[in-house]
C-alpha positions as CSV (number, residue, x, y, z in Angstrom):
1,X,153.6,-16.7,19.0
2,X,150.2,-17.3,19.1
3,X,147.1,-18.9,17.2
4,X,144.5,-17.3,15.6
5,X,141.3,-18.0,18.1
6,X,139.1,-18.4,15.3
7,X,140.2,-21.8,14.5
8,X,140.4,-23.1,18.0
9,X,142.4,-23.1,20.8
10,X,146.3,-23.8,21.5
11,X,145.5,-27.0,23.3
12,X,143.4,-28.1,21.1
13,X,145.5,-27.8,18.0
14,X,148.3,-30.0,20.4
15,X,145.4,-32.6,20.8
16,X,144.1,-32.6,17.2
17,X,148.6,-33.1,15.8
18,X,148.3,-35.9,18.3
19,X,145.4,-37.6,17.1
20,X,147.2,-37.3,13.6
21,X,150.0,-38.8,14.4
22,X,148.1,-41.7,16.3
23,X,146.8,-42.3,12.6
24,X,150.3,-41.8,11.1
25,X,149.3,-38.6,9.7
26,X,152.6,-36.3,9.4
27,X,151.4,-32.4,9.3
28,X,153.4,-30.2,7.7
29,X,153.3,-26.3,8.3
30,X,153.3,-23.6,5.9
31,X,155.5,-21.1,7.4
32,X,157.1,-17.3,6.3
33,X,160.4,-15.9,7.1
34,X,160.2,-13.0,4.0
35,X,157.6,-10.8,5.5
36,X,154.8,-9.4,7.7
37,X,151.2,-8.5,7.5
38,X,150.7,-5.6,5.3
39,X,150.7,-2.7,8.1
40,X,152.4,-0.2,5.3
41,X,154.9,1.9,8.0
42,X,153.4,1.7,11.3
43,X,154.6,-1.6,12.5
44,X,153.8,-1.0,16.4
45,X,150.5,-3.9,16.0
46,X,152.9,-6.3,15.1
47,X,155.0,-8.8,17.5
48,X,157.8,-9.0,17.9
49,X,159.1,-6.9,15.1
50,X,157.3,-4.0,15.7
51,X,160.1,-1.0,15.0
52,X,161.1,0.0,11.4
53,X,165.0,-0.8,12.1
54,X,163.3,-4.5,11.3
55,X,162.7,-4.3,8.0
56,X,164.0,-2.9,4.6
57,X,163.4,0.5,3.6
58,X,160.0,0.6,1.9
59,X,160.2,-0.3,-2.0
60,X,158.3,-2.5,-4.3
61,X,159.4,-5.5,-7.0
62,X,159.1,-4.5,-9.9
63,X,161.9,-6.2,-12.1
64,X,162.0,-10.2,-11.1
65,X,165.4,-10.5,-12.8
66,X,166.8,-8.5,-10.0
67,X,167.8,-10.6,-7.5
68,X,169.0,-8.0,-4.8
69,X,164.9,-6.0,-5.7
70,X,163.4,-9.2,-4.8
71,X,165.2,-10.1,-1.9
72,X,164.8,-6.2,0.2
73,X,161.8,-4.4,-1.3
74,X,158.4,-5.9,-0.9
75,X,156.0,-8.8,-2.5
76,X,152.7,-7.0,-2.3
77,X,153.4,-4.4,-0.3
78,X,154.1,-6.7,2.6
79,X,156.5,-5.3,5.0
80,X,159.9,-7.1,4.2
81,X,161.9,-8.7,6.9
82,X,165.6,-7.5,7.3
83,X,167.0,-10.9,7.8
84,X,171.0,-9.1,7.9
85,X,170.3,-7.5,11.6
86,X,171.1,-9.9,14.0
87,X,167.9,-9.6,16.6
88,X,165.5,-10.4,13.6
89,X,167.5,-13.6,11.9
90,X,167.9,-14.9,15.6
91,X,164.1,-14.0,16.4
92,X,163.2,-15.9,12.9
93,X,165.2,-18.7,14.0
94,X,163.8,-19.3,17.6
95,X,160.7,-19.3,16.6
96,X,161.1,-21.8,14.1
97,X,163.1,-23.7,16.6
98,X,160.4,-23.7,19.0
99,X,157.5,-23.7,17.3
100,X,158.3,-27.3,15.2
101,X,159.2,-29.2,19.2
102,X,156.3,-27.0,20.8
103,X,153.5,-28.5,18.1
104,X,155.3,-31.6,17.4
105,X,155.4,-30.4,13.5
106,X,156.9,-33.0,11.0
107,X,157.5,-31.1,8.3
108,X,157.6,-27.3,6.6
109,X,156.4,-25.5,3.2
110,X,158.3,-22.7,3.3
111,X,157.0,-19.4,1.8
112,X,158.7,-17.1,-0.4
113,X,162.0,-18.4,-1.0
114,X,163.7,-16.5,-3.1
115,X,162.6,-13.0,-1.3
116,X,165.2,-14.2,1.1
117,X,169.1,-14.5,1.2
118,X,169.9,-18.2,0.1
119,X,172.4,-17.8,3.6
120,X,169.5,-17.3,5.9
121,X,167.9,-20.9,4.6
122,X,171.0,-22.6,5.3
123,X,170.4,-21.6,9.2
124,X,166.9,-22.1,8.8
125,X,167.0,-25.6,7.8
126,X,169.5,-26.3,10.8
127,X,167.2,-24.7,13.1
128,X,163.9,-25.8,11.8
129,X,165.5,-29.3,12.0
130,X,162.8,-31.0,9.6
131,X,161.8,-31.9,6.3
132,X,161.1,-28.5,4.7
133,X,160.0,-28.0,0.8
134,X,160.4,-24.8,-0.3
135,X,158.3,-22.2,-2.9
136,X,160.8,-21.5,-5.9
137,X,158.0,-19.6,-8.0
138,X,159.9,-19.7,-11.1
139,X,160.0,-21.7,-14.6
140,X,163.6,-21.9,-14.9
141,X,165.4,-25.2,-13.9
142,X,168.6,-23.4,-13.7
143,X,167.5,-21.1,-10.9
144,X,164.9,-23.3,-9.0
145,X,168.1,-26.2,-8.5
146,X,169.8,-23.3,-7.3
147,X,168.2,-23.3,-3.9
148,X,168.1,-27.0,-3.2
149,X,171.4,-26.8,-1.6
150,X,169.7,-24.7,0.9
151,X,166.4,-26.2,1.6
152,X,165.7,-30.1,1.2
153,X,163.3,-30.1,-1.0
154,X,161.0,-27.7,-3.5
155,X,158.0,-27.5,-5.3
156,X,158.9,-28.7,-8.8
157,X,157.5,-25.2,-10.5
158,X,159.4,-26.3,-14.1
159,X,157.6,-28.9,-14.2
160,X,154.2,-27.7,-13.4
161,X,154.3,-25.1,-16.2
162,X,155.2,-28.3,-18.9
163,X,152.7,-30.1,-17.3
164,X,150.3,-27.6,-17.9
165,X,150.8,-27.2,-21.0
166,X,151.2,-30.6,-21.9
167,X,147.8,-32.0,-20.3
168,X,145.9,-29.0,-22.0
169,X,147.5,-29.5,-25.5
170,X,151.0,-31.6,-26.4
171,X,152.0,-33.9,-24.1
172,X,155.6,-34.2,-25.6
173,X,155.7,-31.6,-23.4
174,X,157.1,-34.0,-20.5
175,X,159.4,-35.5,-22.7
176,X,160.8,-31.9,-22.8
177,X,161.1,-31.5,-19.4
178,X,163.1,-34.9,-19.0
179,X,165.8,-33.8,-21.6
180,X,165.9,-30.3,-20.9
181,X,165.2,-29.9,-17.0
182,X,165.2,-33.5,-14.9
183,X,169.0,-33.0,-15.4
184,X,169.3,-30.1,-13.5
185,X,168.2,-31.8,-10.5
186,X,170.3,-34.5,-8.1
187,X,167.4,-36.4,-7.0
188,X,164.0,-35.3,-8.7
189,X,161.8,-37.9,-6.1
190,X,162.1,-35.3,-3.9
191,X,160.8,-32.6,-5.7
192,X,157.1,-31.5,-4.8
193,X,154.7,-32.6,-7.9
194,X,151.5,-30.1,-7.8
195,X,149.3,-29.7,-10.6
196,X,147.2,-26.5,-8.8
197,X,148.3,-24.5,-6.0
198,X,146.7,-21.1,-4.5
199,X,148.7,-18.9,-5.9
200,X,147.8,-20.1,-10.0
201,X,144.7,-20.2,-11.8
202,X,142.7,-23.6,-11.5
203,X,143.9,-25.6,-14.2
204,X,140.0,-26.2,-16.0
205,X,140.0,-22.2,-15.5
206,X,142.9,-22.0,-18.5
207,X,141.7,-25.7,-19.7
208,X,138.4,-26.5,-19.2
209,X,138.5,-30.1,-20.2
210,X,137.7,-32.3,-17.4
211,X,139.1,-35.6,-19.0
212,X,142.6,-33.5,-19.3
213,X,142.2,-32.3,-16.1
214,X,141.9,-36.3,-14.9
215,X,145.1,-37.6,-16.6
216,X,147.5,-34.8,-15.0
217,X,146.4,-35.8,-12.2
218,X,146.9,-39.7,-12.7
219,X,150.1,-38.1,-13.5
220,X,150.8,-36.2,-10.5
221,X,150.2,-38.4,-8.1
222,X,152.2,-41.6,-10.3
223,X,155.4,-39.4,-11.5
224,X,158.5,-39.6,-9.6
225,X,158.4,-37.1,-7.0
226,X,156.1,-36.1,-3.7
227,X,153.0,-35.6,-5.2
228,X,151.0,-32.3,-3.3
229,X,147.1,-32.1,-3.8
230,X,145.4,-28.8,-3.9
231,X,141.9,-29.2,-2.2
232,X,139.1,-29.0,-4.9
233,X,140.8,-30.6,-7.4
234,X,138.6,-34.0,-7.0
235,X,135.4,-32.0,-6.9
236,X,136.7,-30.1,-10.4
237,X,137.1,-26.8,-9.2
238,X,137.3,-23.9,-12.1
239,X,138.1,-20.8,-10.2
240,X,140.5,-18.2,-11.9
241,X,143.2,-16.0,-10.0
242,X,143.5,-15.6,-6.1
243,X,140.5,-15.5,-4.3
244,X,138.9,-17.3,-7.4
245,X,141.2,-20.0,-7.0
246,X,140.6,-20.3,-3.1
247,X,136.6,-21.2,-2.8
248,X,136.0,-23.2,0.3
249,X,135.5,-26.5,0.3
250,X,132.6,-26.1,3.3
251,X,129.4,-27.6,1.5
252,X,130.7,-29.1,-1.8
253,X,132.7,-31.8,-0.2
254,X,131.7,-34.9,-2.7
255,X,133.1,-38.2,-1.9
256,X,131.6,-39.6,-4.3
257,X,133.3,-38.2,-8.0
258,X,134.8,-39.8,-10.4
259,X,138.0,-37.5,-9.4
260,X,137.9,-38.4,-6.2
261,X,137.5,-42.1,-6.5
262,X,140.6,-42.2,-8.9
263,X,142.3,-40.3,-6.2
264,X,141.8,-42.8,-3.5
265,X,142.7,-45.5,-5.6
266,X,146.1,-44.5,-6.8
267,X,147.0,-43.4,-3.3
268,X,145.6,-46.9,-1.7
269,X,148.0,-48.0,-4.5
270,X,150.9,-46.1,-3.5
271,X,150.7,-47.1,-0.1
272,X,150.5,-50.7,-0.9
273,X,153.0,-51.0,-3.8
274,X,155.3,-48.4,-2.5
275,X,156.0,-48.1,-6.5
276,X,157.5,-44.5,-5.7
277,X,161.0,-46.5,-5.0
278,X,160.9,-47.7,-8.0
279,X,162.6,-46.6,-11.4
280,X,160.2,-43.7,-13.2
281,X,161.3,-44.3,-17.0
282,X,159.2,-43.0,-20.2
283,X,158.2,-45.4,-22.9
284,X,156.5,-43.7,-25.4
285,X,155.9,-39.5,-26.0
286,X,153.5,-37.9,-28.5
287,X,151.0,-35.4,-29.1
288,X,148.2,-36.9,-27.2
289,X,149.7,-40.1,-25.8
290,X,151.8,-40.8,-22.8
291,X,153.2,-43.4,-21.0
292,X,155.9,-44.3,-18.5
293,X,156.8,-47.4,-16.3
294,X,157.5,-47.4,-12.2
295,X,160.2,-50.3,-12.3
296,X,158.2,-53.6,-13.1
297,X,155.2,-52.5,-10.7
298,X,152.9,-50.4,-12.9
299,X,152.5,-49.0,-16.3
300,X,151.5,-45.3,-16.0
301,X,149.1,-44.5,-19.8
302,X,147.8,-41.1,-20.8
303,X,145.4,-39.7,-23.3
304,X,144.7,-36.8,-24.5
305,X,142.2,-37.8,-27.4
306,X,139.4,-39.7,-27.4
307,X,140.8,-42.7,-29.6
308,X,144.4,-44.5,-28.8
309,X,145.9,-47.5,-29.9
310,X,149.7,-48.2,-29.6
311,X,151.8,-51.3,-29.2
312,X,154.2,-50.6,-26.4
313,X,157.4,-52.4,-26.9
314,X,160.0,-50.6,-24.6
315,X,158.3,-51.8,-21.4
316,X,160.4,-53.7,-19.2
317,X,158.2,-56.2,-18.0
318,X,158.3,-60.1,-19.2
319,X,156.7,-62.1,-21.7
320,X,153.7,-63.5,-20.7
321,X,153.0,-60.8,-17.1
322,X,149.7,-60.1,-16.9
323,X,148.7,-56.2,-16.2
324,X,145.3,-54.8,-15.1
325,X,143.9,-51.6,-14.7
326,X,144.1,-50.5,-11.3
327,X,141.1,-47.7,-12.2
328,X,139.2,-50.9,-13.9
329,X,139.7,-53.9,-12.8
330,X,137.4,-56.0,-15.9
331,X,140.6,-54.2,-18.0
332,X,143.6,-56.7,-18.2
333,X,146.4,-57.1,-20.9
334,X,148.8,-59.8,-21.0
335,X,152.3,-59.3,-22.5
336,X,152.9,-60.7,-25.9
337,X,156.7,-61.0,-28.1
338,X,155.4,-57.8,-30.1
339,X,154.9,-55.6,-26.9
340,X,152.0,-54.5,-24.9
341,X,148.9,-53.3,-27.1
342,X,147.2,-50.6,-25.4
343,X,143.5,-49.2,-26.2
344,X,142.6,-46.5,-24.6
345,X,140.3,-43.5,-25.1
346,X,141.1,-39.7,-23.0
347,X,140.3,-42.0,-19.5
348,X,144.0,-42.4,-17.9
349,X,145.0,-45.9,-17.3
350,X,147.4,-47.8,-14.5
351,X,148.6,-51.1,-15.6
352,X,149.4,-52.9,-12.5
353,X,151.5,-56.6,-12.7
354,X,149.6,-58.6,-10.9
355,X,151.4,-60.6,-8.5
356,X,151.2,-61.6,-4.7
357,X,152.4,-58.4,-3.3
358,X,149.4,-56.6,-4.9
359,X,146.3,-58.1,-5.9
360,X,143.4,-55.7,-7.4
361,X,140.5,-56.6,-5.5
């Protein structure tokens, strides 16, 4: 019920969502309804569940195929909550309650999802009474679409493994997950796009291949879906597992990379365009080529190698529209009969039509 001191005070933490939301910046909370701080069986420092009739008998996951393990025993020894008594679900969903009209919070990532009763996150969300995306930590579409009729949104974890792999060696690897897991999934543009998080390995620690690294991330940020930067991505951080993949960003805060600058350009874009409305469809998949369309606003290519040339005709747009590279603005094609003839080495590239609406400047 309270904030840690450390980062400031209560009121100022009301000031500083205000001063966000006078620049129409949304915040959105990272929250936990699975567990406690790690106190092992004297739970008397923590508030308010502070008596062992709160939580599950003590027991440890071990086998992530059993549902009923993962849902009562604990996630790293954390003391689990025992959402089934009354007095805790109702504590849980006060707080929530409160807590989102008290700091005026727009929006919640939710912790831990499946350690928790799919039941509880049906009155969660009602109580919460904002956008929440969840943390399915799982590869299988199956299971992850499972919970989106309990939560409104989730971090699109099927996809970030076949991104991963894609980007670092085949990126038919996307065309894989259209086929085999988009399907699974009523409305993927709301699905949470991340291509690093805290709780994975930095993606040049497994890859280190900073070119790679570049296109995912044109990718995540241009692929249907909310797209969800990790910090330290634009200044190419390498770290390995937790705390590796957690260095602060105090001190190495570059404004002025290539990442970065790619970064602020596709989102200026996005704003601008609002191309995220529009149609996501793929026009070519192989090895180390990529390329999809958003409607008739922008053509989205990847590489992987450091030589590509490919005449795109499954396109969409009109004879005779002329497209330039929103990342290079000197780099223009016009639409011919045969197609669109693309050149391109391992830099990604955003064909925008050019048009009143959006002018490259």
């Amino acid at each position: 019920y309270t904030l840690n001191e450390n980062f400031g005070s209560e009121e100022e933490f009301i000031a500083f969502v205000d001063e966000c939301h006078r620049r129409d910046i949304w915040i959105m909370l990272d929250v936990v309804a699975n567990n406690c701080a790690n106190t092992n069986e004297d739970f008397s420092k923590i508030t308010p569940f502070n008596k062992p009739e709160h939580y599950h008998e003590r027991c440890q996951i071990t086998d992530w195929n059993n549902q009923w393990m993962i849902e009562n025993c604990r996630l790293c020894d954390l003391p689990d909550l025992k959402q089934e008594d009354e007095w805790v679900k109702h504590t849980l969903l006060d707080w929530i309650h409160d807590l989102v009209i008290k700091y005026k919070i727009d929006g919640l990532r939710v912790d831990t999802v499946i350690e928790v009763p799919k039941w509880f996150w049906d009155d969660f969300r009602v109580a919460a009474n904002v956008f929440q995306m969840g943390e399915v930590f799982n590869g299988n579409p199956v299971f992850v679409a499972g919970y989106l009729e309990h939560l409104d949104s989730l971090f699109n974890y099927p996809l970030y493994f076949h991104m991963k792999d894609g980007f670092c060696g085949n990126l038919n690897k996307i065309e894989e997950y259209i086929n085999n897991i988009r399907p699974h999934y009523p409305d993927p543009s709301i699905m949470g796009v991340f291509a690093e998080n805290h709780d994975n390995a930095r993606f040049l620690y497994d890859c280190p291949d900073k070119k790679k690294f570049k296109n995912m991330i044109a990718f995540q940020l241009t692929w249907e879906g909310i797209p969800v930067h990790y910090y330290g991505g634009e200044q190419y951080y390498d770290g390995g597992a937790d705390p590796l993949n957690r260095v602060p960003l105090w001190g190495h805060y570059d404004t002025t990379t290539d990442m970065y600058q790619m970064i602020k350009k596709i989102n200026e874009y996005r704003a601008e365009s609002k191309f995220y409305n529009e149609d996501c469809v793929q026009r070519w998949s192989e090895e180390k080529f990529y390329a999809f369309t958003r409607g008739k606003k922008a053509l989205i290519c990847l590489s992987i190698t450091d030589s590509v040339q490919r005449t795109i005709n499954y396109h969409g747009f009109s004879e005779g529209d002329r497209l330039c590279n929103l990342l290079d603005e000197t780099d223009c094609v016009t639409v011919t009969a045969e197609g669109i003839n693309i050149t391109m080495q391992d830099e990604p590239k955003i064909y925008v039509k050019q048009e009143a609406e959006y002018l490259i400047e």
